[in-house]
Kinemage of the C-alpha trace (Angstrom):
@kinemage 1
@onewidth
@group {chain A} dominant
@subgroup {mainchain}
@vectorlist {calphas} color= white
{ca unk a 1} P -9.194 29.513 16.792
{ca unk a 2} L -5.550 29.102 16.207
{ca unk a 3} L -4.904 33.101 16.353
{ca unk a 4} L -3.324 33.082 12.962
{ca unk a 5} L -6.452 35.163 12.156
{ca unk a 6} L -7.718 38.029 14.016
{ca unk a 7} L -11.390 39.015 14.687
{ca unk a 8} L -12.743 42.026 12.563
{ca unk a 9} L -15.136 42.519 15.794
{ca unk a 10} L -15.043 41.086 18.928
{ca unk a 11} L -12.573 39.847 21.273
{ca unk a 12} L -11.275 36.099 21.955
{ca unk a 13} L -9.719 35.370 25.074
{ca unk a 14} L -8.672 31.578 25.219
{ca unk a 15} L -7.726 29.790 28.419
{ca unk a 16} L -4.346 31.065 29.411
{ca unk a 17} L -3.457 27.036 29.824
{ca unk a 18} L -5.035 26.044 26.736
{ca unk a 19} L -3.010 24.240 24.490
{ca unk a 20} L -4.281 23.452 20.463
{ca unk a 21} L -3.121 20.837 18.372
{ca unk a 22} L -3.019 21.010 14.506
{ca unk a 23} L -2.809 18.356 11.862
{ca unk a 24} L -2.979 20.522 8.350
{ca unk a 25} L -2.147 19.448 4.823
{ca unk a 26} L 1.307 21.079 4.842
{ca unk a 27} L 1.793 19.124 7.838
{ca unk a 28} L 5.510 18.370 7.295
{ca unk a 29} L 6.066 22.484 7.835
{ca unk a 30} L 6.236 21.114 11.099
{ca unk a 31} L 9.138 18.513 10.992
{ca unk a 32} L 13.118 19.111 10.419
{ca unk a 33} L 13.168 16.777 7.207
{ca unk a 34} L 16.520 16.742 8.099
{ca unk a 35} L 16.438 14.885 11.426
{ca unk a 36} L 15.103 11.152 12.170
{ca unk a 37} L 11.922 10.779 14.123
{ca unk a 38} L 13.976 9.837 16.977
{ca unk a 39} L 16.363 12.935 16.755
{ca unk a 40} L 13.180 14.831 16.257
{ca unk a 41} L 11.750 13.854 19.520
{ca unk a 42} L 14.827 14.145 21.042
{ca unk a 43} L 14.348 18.220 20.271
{ca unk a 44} L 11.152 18.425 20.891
{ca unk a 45} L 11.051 16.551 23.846
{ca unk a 46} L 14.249 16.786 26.096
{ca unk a 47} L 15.517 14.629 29.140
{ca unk a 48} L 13.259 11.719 27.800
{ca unk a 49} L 14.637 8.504 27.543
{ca unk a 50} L 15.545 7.063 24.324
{ca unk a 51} L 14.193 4.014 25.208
{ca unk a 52} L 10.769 5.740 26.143
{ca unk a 53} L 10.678 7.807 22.861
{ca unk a 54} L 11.022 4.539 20.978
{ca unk a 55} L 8.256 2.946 22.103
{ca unk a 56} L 6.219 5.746 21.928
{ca unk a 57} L 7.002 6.467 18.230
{ca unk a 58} L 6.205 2.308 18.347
{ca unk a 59} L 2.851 3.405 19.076
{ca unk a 60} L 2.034 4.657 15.849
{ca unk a 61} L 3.574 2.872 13.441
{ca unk a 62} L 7.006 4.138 13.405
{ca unk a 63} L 9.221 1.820 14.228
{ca unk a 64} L 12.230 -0.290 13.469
{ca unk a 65} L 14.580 1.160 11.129
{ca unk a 66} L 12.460 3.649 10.109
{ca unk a 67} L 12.944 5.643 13.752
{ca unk a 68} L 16.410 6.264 12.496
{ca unk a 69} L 16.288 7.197 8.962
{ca unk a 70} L 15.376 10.892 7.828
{ca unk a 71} L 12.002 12.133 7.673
{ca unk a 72} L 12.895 13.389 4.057
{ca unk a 73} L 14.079 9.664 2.880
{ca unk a 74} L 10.295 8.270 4.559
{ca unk a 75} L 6.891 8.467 2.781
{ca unk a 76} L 3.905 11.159 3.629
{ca unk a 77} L 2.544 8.167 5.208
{ca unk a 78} L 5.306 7.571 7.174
{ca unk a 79} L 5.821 11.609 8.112
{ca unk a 80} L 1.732 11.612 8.913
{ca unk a 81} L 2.508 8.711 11.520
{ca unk a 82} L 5.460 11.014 13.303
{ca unk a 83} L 2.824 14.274 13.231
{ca unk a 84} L 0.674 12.132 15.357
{ca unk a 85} L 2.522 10.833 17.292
{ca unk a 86} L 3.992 14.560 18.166
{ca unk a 87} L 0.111 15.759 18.843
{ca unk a 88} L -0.390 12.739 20.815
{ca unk a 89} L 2.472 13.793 22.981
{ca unk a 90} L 1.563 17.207 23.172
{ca unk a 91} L -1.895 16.287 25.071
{ca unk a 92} L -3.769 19.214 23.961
{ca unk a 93} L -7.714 20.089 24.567
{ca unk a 94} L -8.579 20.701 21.134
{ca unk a 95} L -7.950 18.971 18.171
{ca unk a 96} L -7.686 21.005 14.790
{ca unk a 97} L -7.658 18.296 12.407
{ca unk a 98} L -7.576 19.430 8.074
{ca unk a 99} L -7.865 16.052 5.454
{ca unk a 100} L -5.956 14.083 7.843
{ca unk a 101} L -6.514 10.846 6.045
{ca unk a 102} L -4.416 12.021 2.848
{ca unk a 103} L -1.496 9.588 3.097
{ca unk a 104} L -3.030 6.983 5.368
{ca unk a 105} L -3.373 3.658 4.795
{ca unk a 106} L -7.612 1.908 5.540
{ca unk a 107} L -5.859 0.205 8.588
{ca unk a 108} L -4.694 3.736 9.733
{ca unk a 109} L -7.803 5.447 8.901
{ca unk a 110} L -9.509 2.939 11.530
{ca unk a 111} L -7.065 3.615 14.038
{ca unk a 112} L -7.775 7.541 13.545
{ca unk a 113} L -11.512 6.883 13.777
{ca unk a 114} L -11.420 5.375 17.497
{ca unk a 115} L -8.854 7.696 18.388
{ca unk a 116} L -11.447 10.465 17.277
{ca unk a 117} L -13.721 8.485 19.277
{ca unk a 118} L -12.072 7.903 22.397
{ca unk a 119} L -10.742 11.727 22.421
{ca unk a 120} L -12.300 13.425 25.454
{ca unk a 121} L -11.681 17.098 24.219
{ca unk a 122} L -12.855 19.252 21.299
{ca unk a 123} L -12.279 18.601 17.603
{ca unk a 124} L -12.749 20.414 14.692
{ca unk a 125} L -12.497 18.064 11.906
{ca unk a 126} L -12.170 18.618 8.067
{ca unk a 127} L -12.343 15.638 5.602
{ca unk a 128} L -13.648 14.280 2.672
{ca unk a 129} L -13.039 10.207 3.572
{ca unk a 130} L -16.211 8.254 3.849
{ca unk a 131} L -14.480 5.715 6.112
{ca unk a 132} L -13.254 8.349 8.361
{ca unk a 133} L -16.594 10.316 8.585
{ca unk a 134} L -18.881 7.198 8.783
{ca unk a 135} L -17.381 6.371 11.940
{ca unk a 136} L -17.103 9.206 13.760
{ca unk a 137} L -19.646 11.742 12.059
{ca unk a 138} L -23.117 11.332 15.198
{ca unk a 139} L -25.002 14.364 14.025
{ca unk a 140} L -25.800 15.315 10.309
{ca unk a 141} L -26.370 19.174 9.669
{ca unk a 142} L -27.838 20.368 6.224
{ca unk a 143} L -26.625 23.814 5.262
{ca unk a 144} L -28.724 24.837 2.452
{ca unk a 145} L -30.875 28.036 1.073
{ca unk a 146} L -29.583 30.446 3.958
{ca unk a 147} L -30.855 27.825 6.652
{ca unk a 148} L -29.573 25.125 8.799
{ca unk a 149} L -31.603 22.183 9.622
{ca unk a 150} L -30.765 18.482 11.162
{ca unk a 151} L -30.972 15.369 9.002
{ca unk a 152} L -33.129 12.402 9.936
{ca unk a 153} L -30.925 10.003 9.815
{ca unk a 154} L -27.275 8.369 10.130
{ca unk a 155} L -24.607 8.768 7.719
{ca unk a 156} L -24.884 5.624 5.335
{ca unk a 157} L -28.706 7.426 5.109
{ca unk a 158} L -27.296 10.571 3.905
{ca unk a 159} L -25.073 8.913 1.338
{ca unk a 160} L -27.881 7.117 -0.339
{ca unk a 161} L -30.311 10.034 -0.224
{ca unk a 162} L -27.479 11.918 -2.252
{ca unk a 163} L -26.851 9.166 -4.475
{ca unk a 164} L -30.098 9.033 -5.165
{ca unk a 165} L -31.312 12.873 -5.477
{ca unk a 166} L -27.955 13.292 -7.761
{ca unk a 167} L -29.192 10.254 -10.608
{ca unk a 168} L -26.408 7.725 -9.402
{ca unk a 169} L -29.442 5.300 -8.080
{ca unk a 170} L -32.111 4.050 -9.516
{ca unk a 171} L -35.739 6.711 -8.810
{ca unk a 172} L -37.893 4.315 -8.579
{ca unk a 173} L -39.975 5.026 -5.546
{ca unk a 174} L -42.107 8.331 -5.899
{ca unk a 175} L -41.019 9.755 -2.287
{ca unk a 176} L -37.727 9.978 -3.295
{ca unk a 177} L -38.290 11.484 -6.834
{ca unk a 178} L -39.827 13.915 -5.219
{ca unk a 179} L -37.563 15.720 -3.657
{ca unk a 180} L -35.087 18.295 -4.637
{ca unk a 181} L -31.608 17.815 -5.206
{ca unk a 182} L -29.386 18.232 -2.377
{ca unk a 183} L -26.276 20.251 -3.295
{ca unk a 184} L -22.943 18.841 -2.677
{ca unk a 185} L -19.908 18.043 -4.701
{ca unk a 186} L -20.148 14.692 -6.927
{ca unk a 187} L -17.501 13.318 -9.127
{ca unk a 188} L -19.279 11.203 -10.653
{ca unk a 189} L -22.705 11.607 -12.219
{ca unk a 190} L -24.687 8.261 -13.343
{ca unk a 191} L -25.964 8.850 -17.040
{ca unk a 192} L -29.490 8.411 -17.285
{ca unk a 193} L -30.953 4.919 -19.818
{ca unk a 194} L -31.392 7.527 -22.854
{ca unk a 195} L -28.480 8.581 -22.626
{ca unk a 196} L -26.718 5.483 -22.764
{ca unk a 197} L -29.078 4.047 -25.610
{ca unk a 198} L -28.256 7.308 -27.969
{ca unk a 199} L -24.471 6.769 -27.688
{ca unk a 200} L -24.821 2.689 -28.072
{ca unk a 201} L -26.932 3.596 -31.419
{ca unk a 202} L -24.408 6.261 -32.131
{ca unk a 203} L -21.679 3.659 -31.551
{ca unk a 204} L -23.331 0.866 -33.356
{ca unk a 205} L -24.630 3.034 -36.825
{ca unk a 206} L -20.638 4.771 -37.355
{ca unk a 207} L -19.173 0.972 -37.060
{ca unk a 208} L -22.085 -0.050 -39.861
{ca unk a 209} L -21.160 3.207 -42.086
{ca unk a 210} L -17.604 2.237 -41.864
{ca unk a 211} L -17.919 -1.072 -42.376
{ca unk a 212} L -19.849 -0.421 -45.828
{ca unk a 213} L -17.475 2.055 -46.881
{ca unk a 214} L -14.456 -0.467 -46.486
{ca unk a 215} L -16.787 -3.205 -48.220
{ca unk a 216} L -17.231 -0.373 -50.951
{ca unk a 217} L -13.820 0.413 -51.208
{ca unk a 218} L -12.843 -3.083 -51.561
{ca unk a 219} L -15.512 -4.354 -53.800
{ca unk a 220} L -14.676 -5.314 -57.355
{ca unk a 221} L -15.723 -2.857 -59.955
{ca unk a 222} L -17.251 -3.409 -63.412
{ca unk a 223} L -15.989 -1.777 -66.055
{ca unk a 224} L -18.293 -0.770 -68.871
{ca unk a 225} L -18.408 -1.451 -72.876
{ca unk a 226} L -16.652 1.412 -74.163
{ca unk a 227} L -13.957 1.250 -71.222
{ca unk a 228} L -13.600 -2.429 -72.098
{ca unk a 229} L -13.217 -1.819 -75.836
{ca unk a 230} L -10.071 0.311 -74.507
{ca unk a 231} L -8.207 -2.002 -73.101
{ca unk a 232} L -5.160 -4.540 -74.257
{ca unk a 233} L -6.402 -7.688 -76.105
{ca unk a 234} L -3.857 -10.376 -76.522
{ca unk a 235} L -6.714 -12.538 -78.652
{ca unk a 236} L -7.378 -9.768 -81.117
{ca unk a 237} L -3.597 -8.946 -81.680
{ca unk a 238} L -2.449 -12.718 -82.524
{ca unk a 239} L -5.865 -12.645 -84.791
{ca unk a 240} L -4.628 -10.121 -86.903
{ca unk a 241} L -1.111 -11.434 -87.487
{ca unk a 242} L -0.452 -12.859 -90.988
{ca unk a 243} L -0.601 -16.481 -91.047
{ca unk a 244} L 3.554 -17.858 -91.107
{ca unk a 245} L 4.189 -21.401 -92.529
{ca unk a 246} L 6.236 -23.377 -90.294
{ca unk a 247} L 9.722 -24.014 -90.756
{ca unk a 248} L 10.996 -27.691 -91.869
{ca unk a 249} L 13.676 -29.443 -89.964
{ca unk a 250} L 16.386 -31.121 -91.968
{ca unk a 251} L 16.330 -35.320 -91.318
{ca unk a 252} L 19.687 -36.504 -89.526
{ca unk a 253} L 20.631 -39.566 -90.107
{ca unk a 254} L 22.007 -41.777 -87.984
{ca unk a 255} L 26.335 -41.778 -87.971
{ca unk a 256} L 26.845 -45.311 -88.568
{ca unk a 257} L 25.447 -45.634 -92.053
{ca unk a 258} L 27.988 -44.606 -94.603
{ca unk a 259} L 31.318 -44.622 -92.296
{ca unk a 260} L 33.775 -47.520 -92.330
{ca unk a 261} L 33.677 -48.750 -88.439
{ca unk a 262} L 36.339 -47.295 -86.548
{ca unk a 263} L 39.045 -50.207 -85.271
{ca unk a 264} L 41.934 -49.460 -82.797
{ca unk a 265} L 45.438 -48.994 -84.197
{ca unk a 266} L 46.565 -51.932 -82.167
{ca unk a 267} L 43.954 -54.337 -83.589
{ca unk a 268} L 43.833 -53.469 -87.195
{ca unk a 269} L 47.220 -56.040 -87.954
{ca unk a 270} L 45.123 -59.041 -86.781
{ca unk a 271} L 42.025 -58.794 -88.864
């Protein structure tokens, strides 16, 4: 559709006034990271006010400051918000539109959905973002076993019929057990009650094995006769000294019997 591929057979011959816009994943290919938003609208768009130019950027999110700072110093977020603003611009009658909702923000992903819903020409969009898709997706198509067919139902429908054909829901009513499994990515797959009972058991008996091999480890140990009979025995060794007769202490007696009593040179004269 956007000529970058051609046909193998056939011909296409597009509107000579048609004009396509594209929103892709490498969509900052399309900006001079060098330039602010302003100076890039400026280029794209010459003769336009600046004044005008600011208030459309405004628009979309991009505004204050960040209208003159350089795409490469902003966010993806911030970038993603000039891109639209740029297809916006450009008017065009069909919208190619790949994982837009990458860098955006829930409040921008809203604003995307009723601009999605409000645009009056054709779209071709690719994305993976429930909040995105539940708003704008009206018609459900199941591509499956070589065949096409239309799903009964809205989108929130859809989800819960995969959630519950790929185990992440409870099958508890037989209609739904029933059927076969719809194929579709999943990244997350709900493991089923035995399952989760095998791994608590697992879980539970290696903390009980390790727990009695630490208690064994740590338990006292009794030693046998003969390794007993081995060992040290301070009671036995002062047994089998010989017996020593204890030593006696000479008497002192106490200095002042037997010694004249000592009298001070300067008092001996008077007595």
């Amino acid at each position: 559709m956007s000529g970058e591929l051609q046909p193998t057979m056939g011909d296409i011959r597009p509107h000579g006034h048609l004009k396509i816009g594209r929103f892709t994943q490498h969509f900052v290919d399309v900006l001079n990271l060098e330039q602010t938003p302003l100076e890039f609208f400026d280029t794209m768009y010459p003769g336009t006010p600046r004044e005008e130019q600011r208030k459309y950027l405004g628009r979309f999110g991009v505004s204050g400051s960040m209208q003159v700072q350089k795409m490469g110093e902003l966010s993806d977020g911030q970038n993603s918000r000039v891109v639209f603003a740029k297809l916006g611009r450009d008017a065009p009658h069909i919208l190619l539109l790949d994982e837009p909702t990458n860098h955006l923000d829930m409040e921008s992903i809203d604003s995307l959905a009723k601009a999605v819903n409000e645009f009056e020409g054709g779209m071709v969009l690719v994305s993976h973002d429930m909040r995105l898709i539940s708003q704008v997706a009206k018609e459900i198509w199941l591509c499956d076993h070589k065949t096409i067919t239309k799903y009964q139902g809205d989108i929130q429908n859809f989800k819960m019929d995969m959630r519950v054909q790929l185990e992440l829901e409870d099958e508890s009513k037989d209609s739904k057990s029933k059927k076969g499994k719809l194929r579709g990515d999943a990244s997350v797959m709900k493991k089923t009650d035995d399952e989760k009972e095998k791994k608590k058991k697992a879980k539970s008996e290696g903390a009980k094995s390790s727990g009695s091999a630490l208690d064994s480890l740590l338990a006292p140990k009794s030693r046998d006769t003969a390794e007993r009979k081995d060992v040290f025995d301070v009671g036995e060794v002062k047994e089998s000294l010989p017996a020593v007769a204890p030593v006696s202490q000479p008497k002192v007696e106490p200095a002042s019997q037997g010694r004249p009593k000592y009298i001070p040179p300067h008092l001996r004269n008077k007595s």
